[in-house]
Structures are given as structure tokens and as C-alpha cells.
C-alpha positions as a printed NumPy array, in Angstrom:
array([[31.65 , 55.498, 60.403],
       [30.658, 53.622, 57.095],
       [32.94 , 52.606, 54.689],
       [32.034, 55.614, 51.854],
       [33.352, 59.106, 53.178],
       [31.434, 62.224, 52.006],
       [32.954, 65.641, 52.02 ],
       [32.041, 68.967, 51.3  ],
       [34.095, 70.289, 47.869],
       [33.479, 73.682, 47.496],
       [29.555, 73.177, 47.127],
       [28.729, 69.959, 46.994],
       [28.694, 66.892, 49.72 ],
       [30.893, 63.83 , 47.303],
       [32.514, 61.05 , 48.175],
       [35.977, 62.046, 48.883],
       [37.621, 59.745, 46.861],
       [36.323, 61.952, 43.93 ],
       [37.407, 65.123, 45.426],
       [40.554, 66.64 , 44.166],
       [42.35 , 69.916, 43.189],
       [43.768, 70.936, 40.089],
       [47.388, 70.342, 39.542],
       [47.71 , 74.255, 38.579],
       [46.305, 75.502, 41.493],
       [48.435, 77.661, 43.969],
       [47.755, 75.839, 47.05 ],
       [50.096, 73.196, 45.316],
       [51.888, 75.276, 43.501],
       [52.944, 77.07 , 46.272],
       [52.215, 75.237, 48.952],
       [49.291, 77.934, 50.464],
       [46.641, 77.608, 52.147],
       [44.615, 77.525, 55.592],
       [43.88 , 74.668, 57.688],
       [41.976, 73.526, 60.788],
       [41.287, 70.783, 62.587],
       [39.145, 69.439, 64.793],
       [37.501, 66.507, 66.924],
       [34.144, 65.612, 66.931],
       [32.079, 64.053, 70.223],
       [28.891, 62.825, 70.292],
       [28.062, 64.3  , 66.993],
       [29.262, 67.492, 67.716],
       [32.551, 69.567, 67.14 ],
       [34.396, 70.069, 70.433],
       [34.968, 73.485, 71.033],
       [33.442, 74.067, 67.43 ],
       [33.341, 77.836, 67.78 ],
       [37.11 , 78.339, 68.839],
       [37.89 , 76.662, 66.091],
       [35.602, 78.837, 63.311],
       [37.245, 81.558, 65.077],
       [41.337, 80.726, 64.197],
       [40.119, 79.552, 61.006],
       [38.96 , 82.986, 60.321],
       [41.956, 84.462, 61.949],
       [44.205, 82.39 , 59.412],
       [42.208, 83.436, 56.587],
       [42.427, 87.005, 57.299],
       [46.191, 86.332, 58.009],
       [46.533, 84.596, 55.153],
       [44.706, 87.174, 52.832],
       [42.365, 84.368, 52.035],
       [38.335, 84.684, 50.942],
       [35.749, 81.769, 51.065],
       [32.51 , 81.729, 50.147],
       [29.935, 79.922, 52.338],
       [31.42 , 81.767, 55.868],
       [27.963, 82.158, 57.028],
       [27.063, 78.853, 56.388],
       [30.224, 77.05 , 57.899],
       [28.543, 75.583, 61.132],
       [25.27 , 74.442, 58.814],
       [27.708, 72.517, 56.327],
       [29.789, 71.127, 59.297],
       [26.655, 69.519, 60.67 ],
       [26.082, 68.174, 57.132],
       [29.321, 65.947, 57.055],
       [28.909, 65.066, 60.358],
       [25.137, 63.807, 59.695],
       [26.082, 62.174, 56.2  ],
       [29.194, 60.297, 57.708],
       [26.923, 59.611, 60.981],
       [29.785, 60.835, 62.816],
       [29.256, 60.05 , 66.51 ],
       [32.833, 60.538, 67.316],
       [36.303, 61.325, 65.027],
       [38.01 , 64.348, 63.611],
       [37.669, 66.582, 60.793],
       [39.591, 68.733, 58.424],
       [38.842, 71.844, 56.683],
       [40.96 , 73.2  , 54.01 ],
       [40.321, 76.912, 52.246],
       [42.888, 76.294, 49.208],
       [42.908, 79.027, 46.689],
       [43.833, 78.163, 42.712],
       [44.46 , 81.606, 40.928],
       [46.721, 83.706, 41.821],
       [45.503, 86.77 , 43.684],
       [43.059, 89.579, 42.385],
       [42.804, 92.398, 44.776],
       [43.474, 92.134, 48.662],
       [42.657, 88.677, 49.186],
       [42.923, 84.605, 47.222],
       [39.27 , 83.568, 46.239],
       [39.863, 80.252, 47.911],
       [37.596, 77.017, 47.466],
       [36.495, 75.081, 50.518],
       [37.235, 71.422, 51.238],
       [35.9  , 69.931, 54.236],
       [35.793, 66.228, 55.423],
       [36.226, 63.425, 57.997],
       [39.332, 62.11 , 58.71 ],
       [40.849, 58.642, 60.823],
       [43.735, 59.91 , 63.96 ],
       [45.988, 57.163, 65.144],
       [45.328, 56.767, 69.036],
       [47.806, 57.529, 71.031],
       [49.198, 54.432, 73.378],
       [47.882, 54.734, 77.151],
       [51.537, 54.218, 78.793],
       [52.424, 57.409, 76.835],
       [49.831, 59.603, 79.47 ],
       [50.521, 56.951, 82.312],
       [54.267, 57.164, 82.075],
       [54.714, 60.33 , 79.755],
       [56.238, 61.164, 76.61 ],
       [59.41 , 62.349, 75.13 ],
       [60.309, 65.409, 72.468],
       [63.222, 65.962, 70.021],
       [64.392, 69.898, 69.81 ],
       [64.719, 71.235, 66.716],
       [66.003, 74.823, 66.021],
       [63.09 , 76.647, 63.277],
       [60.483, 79.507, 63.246],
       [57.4  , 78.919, 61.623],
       [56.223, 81.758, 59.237],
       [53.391, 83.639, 60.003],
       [52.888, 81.234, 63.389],
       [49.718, 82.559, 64.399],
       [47.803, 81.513, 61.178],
       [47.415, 77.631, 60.614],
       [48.597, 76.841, 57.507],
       [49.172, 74.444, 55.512],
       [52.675, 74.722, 55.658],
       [53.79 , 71.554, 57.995],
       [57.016, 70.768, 55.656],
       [59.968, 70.928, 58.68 ],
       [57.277, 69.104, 61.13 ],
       [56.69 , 66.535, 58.198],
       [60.252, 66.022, 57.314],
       [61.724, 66.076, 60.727],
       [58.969, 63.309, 62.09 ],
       [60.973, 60.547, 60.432],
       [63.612, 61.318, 62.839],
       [61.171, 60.229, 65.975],
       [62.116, 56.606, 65.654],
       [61.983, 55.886, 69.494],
       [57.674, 54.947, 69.608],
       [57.542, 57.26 , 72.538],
       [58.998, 60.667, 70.836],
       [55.59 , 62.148, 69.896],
       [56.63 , 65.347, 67.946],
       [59.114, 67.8  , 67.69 ],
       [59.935, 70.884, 69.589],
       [60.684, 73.758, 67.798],
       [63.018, 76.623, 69.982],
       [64.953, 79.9  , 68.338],
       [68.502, 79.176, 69.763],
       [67.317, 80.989, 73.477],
       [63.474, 80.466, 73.639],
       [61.062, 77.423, 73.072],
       [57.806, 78.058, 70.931],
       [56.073, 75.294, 70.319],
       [55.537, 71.544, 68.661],
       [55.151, 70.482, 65.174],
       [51.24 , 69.722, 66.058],
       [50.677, 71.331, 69.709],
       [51.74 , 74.035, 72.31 ],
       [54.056, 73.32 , 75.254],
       [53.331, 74.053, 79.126],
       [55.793, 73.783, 81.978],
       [55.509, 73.936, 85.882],
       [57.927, 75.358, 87.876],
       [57.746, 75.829, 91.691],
       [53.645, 75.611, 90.953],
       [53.67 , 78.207, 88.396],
       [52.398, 77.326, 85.016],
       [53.815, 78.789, 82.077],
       [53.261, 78.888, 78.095],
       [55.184, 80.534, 75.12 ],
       [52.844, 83.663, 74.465],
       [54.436, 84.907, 71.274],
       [55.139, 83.049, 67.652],
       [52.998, 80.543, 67.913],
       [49.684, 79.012, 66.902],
       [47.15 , 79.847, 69.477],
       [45.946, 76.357, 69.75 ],
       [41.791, 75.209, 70.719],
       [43.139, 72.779, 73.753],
       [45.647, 75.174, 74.698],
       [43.224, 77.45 , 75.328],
       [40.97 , 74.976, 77.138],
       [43.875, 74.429, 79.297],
       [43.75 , 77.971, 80.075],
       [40.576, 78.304, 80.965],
       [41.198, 75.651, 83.334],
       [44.338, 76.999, 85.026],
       [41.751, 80.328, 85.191],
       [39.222, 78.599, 87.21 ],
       [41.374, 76.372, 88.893],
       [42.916, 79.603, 90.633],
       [46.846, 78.109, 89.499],
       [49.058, 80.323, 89.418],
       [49.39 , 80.879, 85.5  ],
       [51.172, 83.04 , 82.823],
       [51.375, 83.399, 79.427],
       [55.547, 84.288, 78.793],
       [58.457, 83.092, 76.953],
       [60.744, 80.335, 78.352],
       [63.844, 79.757, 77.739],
       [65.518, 76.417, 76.736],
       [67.273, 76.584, 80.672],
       [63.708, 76.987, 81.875],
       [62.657, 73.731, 80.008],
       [65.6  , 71.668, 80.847],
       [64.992, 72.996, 84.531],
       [61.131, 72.226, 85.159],
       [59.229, 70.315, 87.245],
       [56.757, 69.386, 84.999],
       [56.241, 69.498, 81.314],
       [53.398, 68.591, 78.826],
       [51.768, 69.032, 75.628],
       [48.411, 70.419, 74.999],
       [46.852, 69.424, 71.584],
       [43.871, 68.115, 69.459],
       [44.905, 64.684, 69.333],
       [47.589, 64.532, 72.36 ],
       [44.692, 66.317, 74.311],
       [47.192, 66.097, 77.484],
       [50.091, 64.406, 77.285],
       [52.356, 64.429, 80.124],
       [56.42 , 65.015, 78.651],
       [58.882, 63.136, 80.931],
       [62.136, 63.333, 78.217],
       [63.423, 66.159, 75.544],
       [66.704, 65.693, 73.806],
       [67.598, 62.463, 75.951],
       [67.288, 65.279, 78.945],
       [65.036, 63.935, 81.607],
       [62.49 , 66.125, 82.921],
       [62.654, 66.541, 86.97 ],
       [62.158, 62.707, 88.092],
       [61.015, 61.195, 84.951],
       [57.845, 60.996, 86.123],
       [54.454, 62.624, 85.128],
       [53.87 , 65.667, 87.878],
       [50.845, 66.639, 89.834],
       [49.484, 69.445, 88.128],
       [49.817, 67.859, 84.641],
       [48.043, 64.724, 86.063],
       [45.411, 67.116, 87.68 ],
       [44.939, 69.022, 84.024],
       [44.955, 65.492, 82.113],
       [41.837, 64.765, 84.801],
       [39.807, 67.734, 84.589],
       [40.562, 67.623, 80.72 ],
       [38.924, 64.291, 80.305],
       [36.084, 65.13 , 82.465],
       [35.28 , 68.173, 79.929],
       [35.598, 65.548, 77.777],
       [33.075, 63.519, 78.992],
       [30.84 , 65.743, 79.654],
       [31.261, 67.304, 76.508]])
């Protein structure tokens, strides 16, 4: 990627550092907004559709409008070609500035490319650990903008090998600041089905488990369940995979990344690959 990054704001391809939003506008004001995310191989956005998808789903959610729906993929090609993107992640932002007229926020459009730390090898090899943290997201199933507990509470990861935050209710576990959780127990896969974002790898996963002919179900679990699985991992953008051998100081099982998460982490990368 070359050293100028070019955007899309609201109309026009600019260099980002030019881009900004009004300091009246609401999505500061008040913190709202939507938000997706994505990662970009070989030129093109993994899973691109999915994605278009939830960000619609958020902006209906979210009582949001944009303009240029239709042309969404078109313009997504466009940063990708002007930032000769072969491979990294972007960000799309529908931020509205007035309040509301009607049933929805006009909101404007921001969309550009954007630099992911890389996540240390050892962390898939040997697995990862997770701090719990009791909180609810509002309106979970829209992606917003919102990411103030996830922001504030990632401070508190000090140990390099605590990768996000685990959010539960006092009885059930939901999901991560940035991802979804999976556990295996007695071969049975399992994933929080309620209050929580419906996340593009998660669903990958599924698919996988699908074909795969695991034994799979969408259900709550509770914090015993966690504590008491045989396997645990994360599914997200950036994670992709990421086996979780630790939560709370609690080891997981034998410490040790299991089978099926290794097998997932596999066929993952080969999607991947192949992409």
C-alpha cells in the first residue's frame, strides 16, 4: 500500500488525512453511528457480501439512511483499486450529523483502508487467554460504533497474551469486545445465539461445522459451561481463529489448544487461501 491513503467521504475518493466530520455532528455528539469491518485478499473483500448484509442490518437497526446503497460494492472496488490494495482491511462508517427528520438519520458515508496489528503466531500455536467482564451491549445485533466498555476495559489486558475481553450477564457468556466465542464439549460445538453481534467469521465457522457434519448448536452457555470445556476459541476478523487456553486465570481443560479448534483454525486458513 503507498504511503497516501484515499477514502471515500460521502462522494468523493480524498486523501484521508483531509477527511473529517464536523464537531456538531451527532455521531460525536452522541456517540452514533454504524460500523463494519472487513479484510481484503487478493484485491477483494473476504466474504464481501456478508458483510453489506450486517451493515444493512445495523442501519435498519440503527434507524440509519445512506445514500449510495446501490453503489456500495462499485465504491468498495474504488478504494481498493486507488490504494492498490492486494491485501489489508477496511472500514466503513455511516455517521449521521443532524438530528433525525422522520423514521430514519440521513447519515454520510465514510469508507477507507485501514493498518491491523498481526497477531503473534505462539498465540494460535499455544492459544490465548480472556479477561471476563460483566456488561450487555445495547442493541448487540447492530454494529455500532459504540466500543466505549471494550475500549476502556482493553487497558486492563496487560499480560501480551490476553487478546480481548469477555463480556457475560452474571449466568450466561455473550461474546468479546471484537469477536464471538465457541466452546467444545464432549465433541459438541456450541455458540451464544442471542445478544450478540452476528459476526462474518462466525458465520464462516458455521458453515464449516455444517459441512463438516460436527455436531453443532447455536445456544446459550453458561459461565459453568465455559469454565468446564474442552475446548474454547474465538472467531473474528482479525483473530480469524484463535485457539483460548486461559479466562480469568482459569485454565481451559489442559491448557492446550484442542482438536476441533486446531481442525477449524486449518480448514479456516485453507478458505483463506483459496480465497
Amino acid at each position: 500500500m503507498h504511503h497516501t491513503m484515499i477514502g471515500f467521504d460521502n462522494g468523493l475518493f480524498r486523501e484521508l488525512k483531509v477527511i473529517s466530520v464536523p464537531v456538531t455532528s451527532l455521531s460525536i455528539n452522541r456517540g452514533y453511528g454504524a460500523f463494519e469491518f472487513f479484510e481484503v485478499i487478493n484485491g477483494k473483500p473476504f466474504y464481501g457480501e456478508r458483510h453489506l448484509d450486517r451493515f444493512d442490518r445495523s442501519l435498519r437497526l440503527l434507524k440509519l439512511a445512506i445514500d449510495f446503497r446501490e453503489r456500495l460494492p462499485k465504491i468498495i472496488e474504488e478504494v481498493i483499486r486507488h490504494n492498490q490494495m492486494e491485501h489489508g482491511y477496511i472500514k466503513m462508517f455511516a455517521l449521521p450529523h443532524t438530528p433525525r427528520t422522520g423514521e430514519y438519520y440521513q447519515a454520510a458515508l465514510y469508507i477507507f483502508p485501514t493498518k491491523m496489528p498481526q497477531f503473534d503466531a505462539s498465540l494460535y500455536e499455544q492459544g490465548a487467554k480472556l479477561a471476563l467482564k460483566e456488561f450487555s451491549r445495547f442493541l448487540p445485533e447492530a454494529k455500532s460504533t459504540n466500543y466505549l466498555a471494550g475500549q476502556f476495559w482493553s487497558d486492563e489486558a496487560t499480560d501480551s497474551r490476553t487478546v480481548d475481553i469477555l463480556y457475560h450477564n452474571g449466568t450466561t457468556v455473550q461474546e468479546t469486545s471484537r469477536g464471538n466465542i465457541f466452546i467444545v464439549k464432549n465433541g459438541k460445538v456450541i455458540t451464544p445465539e442471542k445478544q450478540v453481534l452476528k459476526g462474518i467469521t462466525r458465520s464462516v465457522v458455521s458453515d464449516l461445522l455444517k459441512e463438516g457434519q460436527f455436531s453443532y448448536s447455536e445456544t446459550e452457555i453458561t459461565l459453568e459451561e465455559l469454565m468446564q470445556a474442552d475446548e474454547v476459541f474465538l472467531a473474528s476478523t482479525t483473530k480469524q481463529i484463535m485457539p483460548i487456553v486461559q479466562i480469568d486465570g482459569q485454565t481451559i481443560d489442559n491448557g492446550q489448544p484442542g482438536t476441533i479448534t486446531r481442525q477449524i483454525m486449518k480448514e479456516f486458513q485453507r478458505i483463506r487461501e483459496n480465497y
